[in-house]
N, C-alpha and C positions, 0 to 999 in steps of 0.2 A: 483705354484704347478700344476703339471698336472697327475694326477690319472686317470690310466689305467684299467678299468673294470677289462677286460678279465685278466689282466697279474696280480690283486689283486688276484681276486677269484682263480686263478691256485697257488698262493702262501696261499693263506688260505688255501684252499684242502690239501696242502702237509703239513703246519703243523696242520692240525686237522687230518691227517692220522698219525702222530708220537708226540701222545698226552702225552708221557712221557716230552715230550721238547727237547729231542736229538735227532739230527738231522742226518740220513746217509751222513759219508762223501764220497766222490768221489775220484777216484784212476786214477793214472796216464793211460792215453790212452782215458778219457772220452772227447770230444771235448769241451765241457766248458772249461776246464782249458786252454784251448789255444788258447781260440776267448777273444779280446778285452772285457771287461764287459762295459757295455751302464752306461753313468752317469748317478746319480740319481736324478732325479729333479719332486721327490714326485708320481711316477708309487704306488707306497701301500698305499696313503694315512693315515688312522688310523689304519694301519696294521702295520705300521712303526716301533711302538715299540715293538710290539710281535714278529716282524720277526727279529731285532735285543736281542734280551732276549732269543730266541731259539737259535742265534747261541752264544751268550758267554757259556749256559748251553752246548752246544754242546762243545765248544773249551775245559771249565775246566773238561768234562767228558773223552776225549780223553786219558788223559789229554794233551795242550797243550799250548802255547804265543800266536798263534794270529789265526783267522780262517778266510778268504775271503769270502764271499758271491758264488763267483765261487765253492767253496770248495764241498759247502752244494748242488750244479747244478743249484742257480740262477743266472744268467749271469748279475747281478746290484753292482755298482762298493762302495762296502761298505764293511768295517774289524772291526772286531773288536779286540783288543790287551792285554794282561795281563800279568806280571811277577813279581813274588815277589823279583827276586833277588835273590842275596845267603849269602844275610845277613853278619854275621860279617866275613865272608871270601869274602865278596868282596873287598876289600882293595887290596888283594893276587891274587885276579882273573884276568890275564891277559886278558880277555874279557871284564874288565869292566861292570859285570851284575848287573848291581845296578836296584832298582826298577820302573818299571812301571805302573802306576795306570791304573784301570779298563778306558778305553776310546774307543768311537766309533769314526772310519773313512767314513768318505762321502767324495767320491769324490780324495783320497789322490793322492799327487805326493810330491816327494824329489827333490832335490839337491846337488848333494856334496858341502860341506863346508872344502876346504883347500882338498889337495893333498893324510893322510894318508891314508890308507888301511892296513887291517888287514886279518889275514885268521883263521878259526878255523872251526870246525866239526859242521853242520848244517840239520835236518832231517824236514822233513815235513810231514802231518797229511796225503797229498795224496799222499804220497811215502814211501805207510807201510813199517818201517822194515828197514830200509836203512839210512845212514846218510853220507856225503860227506865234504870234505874242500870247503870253497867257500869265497876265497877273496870279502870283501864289503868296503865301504866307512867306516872310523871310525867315522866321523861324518855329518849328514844331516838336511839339512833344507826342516822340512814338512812343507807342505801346503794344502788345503782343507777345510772340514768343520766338525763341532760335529755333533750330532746327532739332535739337537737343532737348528741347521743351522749356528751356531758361529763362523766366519771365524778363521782357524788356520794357524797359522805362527812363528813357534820355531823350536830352534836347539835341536839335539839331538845326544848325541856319545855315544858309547860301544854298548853294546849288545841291549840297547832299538833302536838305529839306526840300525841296522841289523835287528832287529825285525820288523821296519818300512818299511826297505827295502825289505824285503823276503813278506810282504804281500801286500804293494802296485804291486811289480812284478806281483804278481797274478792277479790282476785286469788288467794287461796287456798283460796277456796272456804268463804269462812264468815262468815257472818252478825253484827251486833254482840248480836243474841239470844243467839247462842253461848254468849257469856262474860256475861251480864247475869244482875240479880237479877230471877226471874221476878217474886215477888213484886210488884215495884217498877211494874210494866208498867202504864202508862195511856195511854189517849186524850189527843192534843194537849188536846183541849177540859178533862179532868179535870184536865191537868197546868196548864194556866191558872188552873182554878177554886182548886185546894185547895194547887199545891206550885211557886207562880210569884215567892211572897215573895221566895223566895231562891237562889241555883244550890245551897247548898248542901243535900243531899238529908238531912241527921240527919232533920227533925222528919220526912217521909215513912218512913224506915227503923224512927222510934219507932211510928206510926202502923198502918203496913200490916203492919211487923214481919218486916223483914228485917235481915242486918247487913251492916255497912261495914266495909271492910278496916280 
């Protein structure tokens, strides 16, 4: 463990200036979201778990599935992740959004596991307002550790993998625009109006005239 004064106490100041526990998130064009986040190897020391507990209040206030540490402007390579799923229509869900328990990421990184990819409508907490198609792995092998320091090493498919994938990305410095079909790209509002039928993104990709993997 190597605890950094200077870099504790600027992360305490910033959550005892947003004493509600939610935390401002950061919007596309800040340079945090696009510098590498430094691994963690104990810079907060007993701060660790406050600074982790501000950002899940932050994600479910959004509301959102996952929030990066970059997210909130600290550039330490930690996520945390949530989804309930959609319950008795996930059977029907071509997404596969089955649930994901409350868990903290330290350190994450994936692997694709087998060849498929899928693509479906994906938005992000730093790209108010907007959601886009973005082909991902359907399933990946994370790695890293808990919050606890507990080495992790499991597979994961459907929408919890894509959840995995879009916030380790973050911690790398990249955007879910990145890999997206620009074409695709609307307003929550338009995405309601014209392509909310279904998760499934064909009849938009016929339409706007883009392709799906």
């Amino acid at each position: 463990m190597a605890v950094d004064p200077t870099f504790r106490a600027a992360v305490e100041a910033f959550l005892d200036a947003n004493d509600r526990g939610v935390l401002p998130i950061v919007q596309a064009g800040h340079p945090v979201l696009r510098a590498p986040a430094a691994v963690y190897d104990g810079q907060l020391g007993d701060l660790f778990e406050d600074f982790v507990h501000a950002m899940r209040l932050t994600m479910l206030d959004a509301p959102g599935v996952g929030l990066a540490a970059p997210q909130i402007g600290v550039g330490l390579a930690v996520a945390v992740v949530w989804d309930p799923g959609t319950g008795e229509g996930a059977a029907e869900d071509p997404r596969e959004r089955t649930p994901l328990e409350h868990r903290v990421l330290v350190n994450p990184s994936y692997e694709a596991v087998g060849n498929e990819r899928r693509a479906f409508y994906e938005g992000c907490l730093s790209v108010d307002g907007y959601q886009a198609v973005v082909s991902r792995h359907r399933s990946v092998r994370l790695t890293g550790q808990d919050e606890t320091g507990r080495e992790l090493d499991e597979v994961l498919t459907g929408w919890p993998a894509r959840i995995i994938q879009h916030e380790t990305d973050h911690l790398r410095g990249q955007l879910y625009l990145d890999h997206a079909e620009l074409r695709s790209l609307s307003t929550n509002e338009n995405l309601g109006r014209f392509w909310a039928d279904s998760p499934d993104p064909s009849t938009a990709a016929r339409i706007l005239r883009f392709d799906l993997p």
